[in-house]
C-alpha positions, 0 to 999 in steps of 0.5 A: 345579202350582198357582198363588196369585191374589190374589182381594181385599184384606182392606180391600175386606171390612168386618167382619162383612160379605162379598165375592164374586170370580170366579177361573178361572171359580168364585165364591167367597164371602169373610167376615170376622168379628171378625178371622177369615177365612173362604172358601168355594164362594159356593153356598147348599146350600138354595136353590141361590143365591149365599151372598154375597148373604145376611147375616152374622148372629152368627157365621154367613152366612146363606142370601139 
């Protein structure tokens, strides 16, 4: 069965800006931009480093 972790506050994240939270040993990376939600796996697929540690440009987070 899964269980809900709460893993930030929608407070704790500026608009077009990010946040990583560790839960059950995986990182994941959360973005808002202009009112939208997003989260996803914190992993850059080029690079192998940590997506939230890059930027948000425009729409889109962009690799560190």
């Amino acid at each position: 069965m899964s269980q809900w972790h709460e893993a930030t506050r929608v407070a704790q994240i500026g608009n077009r800006s990010r946040k990583t939270v560790t839960l059950t040993g995986a990182a994941g990376g959360f973005f808002i931009l202009d009112g939208a939600y997003f989260a996803r796996e914190d992993l850059c697929n080029h690079i192998g480093s940590d997506l939230s540690s890059g930027r948000v440009a425009g729409e889109r987070a962009v690799c560190p």
